[in-house]
C-alpha positions in Angstrom: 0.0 0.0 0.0 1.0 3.6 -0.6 2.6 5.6 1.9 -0.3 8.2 2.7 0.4 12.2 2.9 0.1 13.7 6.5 -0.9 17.0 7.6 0.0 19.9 10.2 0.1 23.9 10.3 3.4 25.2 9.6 5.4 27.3 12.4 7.7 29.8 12.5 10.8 27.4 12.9 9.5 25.1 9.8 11.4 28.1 7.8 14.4 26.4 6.3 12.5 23.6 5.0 9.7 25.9 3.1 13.1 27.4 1.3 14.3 24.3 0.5 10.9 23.0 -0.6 10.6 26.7 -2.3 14.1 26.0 -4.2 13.4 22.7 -5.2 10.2 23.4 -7.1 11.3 27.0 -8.5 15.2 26.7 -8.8 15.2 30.1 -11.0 14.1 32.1 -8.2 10.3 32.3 -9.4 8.9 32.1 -6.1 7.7 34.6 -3.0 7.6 31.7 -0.2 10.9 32.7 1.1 9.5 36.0 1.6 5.9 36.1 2.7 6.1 32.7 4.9 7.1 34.5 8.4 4.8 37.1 7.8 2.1 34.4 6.8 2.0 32.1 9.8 1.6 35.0 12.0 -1.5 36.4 10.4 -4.9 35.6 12.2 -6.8 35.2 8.5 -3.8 33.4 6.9 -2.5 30.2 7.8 -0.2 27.7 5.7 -1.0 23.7 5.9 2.4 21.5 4.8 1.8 17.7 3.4 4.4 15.3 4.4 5.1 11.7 2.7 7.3 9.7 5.0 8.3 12.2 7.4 9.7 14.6 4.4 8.1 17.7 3.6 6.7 17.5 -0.1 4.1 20.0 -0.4 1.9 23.0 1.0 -0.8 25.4 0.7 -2.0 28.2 2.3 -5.4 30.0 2.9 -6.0 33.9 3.5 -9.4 34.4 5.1 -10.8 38.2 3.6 -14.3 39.8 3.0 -15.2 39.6 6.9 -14.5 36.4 7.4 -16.6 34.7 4.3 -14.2 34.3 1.9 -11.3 31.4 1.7 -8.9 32.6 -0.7 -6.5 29.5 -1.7 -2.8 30.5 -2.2 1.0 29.4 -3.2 -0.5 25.4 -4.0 3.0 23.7 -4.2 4.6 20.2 -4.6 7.7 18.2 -5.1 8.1 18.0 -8.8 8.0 14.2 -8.6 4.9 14.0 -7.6 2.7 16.5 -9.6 0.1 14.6 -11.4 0.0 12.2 -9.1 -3.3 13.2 -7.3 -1.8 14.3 -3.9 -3.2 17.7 -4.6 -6.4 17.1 -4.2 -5.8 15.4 -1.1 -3.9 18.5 -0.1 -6.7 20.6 -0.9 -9.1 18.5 1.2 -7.6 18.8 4.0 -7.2 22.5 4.0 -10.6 22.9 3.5 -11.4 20.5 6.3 -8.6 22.8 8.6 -10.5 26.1 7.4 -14.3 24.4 8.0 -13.1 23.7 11.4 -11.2 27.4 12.0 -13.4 29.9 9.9 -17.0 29.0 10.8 -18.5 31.7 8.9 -16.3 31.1 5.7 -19.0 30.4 2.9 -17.2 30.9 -0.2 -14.1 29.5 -1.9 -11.7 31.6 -4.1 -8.5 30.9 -6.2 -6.5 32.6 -9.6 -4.6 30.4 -11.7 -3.3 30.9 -15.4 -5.2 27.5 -16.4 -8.3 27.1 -17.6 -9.7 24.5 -15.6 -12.7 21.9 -16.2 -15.1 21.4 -13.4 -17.8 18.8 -12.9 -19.4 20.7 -9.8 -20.1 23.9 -9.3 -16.8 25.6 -9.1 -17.2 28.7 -11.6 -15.0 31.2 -13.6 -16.2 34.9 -12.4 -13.4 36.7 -14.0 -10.8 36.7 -16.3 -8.0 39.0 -16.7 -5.5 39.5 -19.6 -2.4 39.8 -18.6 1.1 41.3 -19.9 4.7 40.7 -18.4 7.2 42.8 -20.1 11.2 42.3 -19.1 12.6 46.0 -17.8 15.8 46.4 -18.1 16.9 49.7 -19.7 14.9 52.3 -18.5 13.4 54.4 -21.7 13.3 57.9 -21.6 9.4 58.9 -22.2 6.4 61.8 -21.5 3.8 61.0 -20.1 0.5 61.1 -21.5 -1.4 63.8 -21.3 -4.5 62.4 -19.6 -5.4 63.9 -15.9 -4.3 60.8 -13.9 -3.1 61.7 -10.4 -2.3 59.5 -7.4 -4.6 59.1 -4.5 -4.2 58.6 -1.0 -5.2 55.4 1.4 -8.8 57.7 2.9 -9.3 59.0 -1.1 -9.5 54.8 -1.5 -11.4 53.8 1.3 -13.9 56.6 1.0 -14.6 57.0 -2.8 -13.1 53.9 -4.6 -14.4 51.3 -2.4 -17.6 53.1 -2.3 -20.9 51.5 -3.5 -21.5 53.8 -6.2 -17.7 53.2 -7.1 -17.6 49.7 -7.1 -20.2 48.7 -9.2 -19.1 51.4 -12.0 -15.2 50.1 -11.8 -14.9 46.6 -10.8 -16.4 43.2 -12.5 -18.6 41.3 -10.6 -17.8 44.0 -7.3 -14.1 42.5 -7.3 -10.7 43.7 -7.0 -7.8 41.9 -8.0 -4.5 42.9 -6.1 -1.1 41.0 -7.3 -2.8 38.2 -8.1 -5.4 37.9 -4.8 -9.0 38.5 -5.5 -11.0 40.3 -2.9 -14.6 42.0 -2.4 -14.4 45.7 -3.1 -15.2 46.9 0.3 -14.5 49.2 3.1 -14.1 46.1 5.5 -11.1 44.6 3.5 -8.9 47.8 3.2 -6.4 46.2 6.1 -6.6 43.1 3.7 -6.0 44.8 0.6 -3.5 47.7 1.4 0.3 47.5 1.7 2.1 51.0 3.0 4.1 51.4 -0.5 0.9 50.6 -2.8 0.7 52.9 -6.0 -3.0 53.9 -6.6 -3.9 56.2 -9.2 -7.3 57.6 -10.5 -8.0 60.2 -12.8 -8.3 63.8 -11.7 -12.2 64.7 -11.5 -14.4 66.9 -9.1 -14.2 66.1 -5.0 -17.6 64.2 -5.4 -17.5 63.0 -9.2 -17.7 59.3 -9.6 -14.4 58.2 -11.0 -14.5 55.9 -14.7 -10.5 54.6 -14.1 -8.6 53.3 -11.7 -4.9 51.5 -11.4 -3.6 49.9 -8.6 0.1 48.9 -8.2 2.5 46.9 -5.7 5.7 46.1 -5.5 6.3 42.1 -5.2 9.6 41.2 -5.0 10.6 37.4 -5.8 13.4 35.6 -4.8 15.9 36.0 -7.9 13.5 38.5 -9.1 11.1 41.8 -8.5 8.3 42.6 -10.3 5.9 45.4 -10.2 2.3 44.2 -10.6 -0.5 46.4 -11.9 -4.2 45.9 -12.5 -6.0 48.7 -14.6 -9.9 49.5 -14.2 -10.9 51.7 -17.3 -13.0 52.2 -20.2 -11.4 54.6 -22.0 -8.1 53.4 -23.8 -6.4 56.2 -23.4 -7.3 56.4 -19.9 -5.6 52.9 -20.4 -2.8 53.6 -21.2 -2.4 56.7 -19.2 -2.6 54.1 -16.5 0.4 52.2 -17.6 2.3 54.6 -18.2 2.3 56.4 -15.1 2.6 53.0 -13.2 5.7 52.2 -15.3 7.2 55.8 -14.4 6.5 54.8 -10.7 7.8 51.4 -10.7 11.1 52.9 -12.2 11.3 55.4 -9.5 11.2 52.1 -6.8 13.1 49.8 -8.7 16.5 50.3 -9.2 17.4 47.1 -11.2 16.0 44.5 -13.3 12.5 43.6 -12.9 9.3 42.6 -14.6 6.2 44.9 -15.2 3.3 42.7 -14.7 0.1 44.3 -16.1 -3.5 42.8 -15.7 -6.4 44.5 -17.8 -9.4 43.7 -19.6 -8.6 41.8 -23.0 -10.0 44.6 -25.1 -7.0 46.4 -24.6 -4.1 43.6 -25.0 -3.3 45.3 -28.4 -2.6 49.0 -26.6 -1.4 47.5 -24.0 1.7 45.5 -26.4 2.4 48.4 -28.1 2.4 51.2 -25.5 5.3 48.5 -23.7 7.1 46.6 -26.8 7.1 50.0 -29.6 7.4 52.8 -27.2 9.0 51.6 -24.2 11.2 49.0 -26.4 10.1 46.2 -23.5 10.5 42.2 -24.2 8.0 39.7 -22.8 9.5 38.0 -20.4 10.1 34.0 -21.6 9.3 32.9 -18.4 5.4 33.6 -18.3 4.0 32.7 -21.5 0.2 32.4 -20.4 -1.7 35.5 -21.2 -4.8 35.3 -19.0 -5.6 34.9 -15.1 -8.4 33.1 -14.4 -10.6 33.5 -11.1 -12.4 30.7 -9.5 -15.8 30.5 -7.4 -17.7 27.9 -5.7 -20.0 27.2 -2.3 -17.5 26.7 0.3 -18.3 22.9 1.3 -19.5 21.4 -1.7 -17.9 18.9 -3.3 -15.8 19.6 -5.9 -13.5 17.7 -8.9 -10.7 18.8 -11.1 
């Protein structure tokens, strides 16, 4: 018979194992485990569950619990490369939800992104999906900026107007907001969730009490080998658009003063703009690395039954 996976919540002191684990599956540096885990097992609404096979540590997940306790977002899903494919991740999965059933009573709802399109035979849905760009910066391009009134707005500006009703259901799908890959409900309850001190958030310049059409937000997210500055763009208008980018671009060169990759997400309407404002203008390269060009966000019932 098999040897079966165990389970446990990590700890603080399983650190040098999750790097190991980390470098094993992403030898190139790809990965933000290294990075996030201290901060994650300390968190209240996060937690990370680690899979062993024979005493060895072979895989993990974590969880992030948002949107006042009734969402279960499902992060950083990783495995030995040896045995991917192999089924253990749905067992993996199973028991996370069984951890977070037992934690998050009022958790009702489960949420994930992934660059796949996936087939379900239950009632686990696609609510969104994002186009996204990853352009290679490595010489900085001298460059105007648009002229479209875009200005930068402050953490109250986002809490009071932006993550209004009346906001939300004018600039984000489905009442969603995506942040560096983590999908949350655009409200005033999840701005501790949402915000980082050093995000970038820009809107365009309109009366105190005007309705905004276009909003950006931006975050530095550094990798191990790597750093990337990831954006998602909200906007109708495609010069709005790309007044967006651009401006996120000029900021992300201000932080970064190496290498890094400028991760856009945006609707697909605008993956043609989008190309040329970054390839012909700013003389970017995709980066060879990410070759998918959509995110995908998942949805079901938290507690149903559900099969890849």
């Amino acid at each position: 018979m098999a040897a079966a996976l165990t389970f446990r919540i990590a700890q603080p002191d399983d650190f040098d194992e999750i790097v190991k684990l980390s470098n094993q599956i992403n030898p190139n540096g790809h990965d933000y485990l290294e990075l996030k885990f201290l901060e994650w097992v300390k968190m209240d609404n996060r937690a990370v569950l680690l899979a062993f096979l024979e005493g060895k540590l072979v895989g993990l997940q974590a969880c992030f619990i948002v949107d006042d306790g009734k969402t279960f977002v499902r992060q950083a899903m990783r495995f030995t490369p040896n045995l991917q494919g192999k089924g253990f991740s749905r067992e993996l999965s199973e028991a996370m939800d069984t951890y977070v059933l037992n934690t998050f009573p009022d958790v009702c709802r489960l949420r994930f992104t992934t660059y796949r399109q996936l087939a379900f035979s239950t009632p686990t849905r696609i609510v969104l999906e994002f186009d996204k760009l990853n352009h290679v910066v490595v010489k900085r391009v001298s460059n105007d900026l648009p002229k479209v009134p875009i200005v930068s707005c402050s953490k109250q500006y986002f809490c009071d107007m932006i993550l209004s009703d009346a906001c939300t259901q004018k600039l984000f799908p489905q009442n969603i907001i995506l942040v560096d890959w983590c999908p949350f409900d655009a409200h005033r309850s999840n701005i501790d969730c949402i915000l980082q001190e050093d995000d970038f958030l820009l809107v365009e310049k309109c009366d105190e009490c005007v309705i905004p059409k276009s909003f950006s937000f931006g975050r530095l997210s550094p990798k191990v080998k790597l750093t990337e500055w990831v954006v998602t763009v909200y906007a109708d208008d495609p010069d709005m658009f790309e007044g967006h980018i651009m401006h996120q671009f000029n900021r992300a060169c201000e932080v970064i003063r190496g290498e890094f990759i400028f991760v856009a997400f945006q609707e697909k309407r605008f993956r043609s703009r989008g190309q040329n404002l970054l390839e012909e203008k700013l003389q970017l390269k995709p980066h060879e690395y990410f070759t998918y060009q959509s995110l995908y966000l998942y949805e079901r019932d938290f507690g149903e039954e559900k099969q890849l």
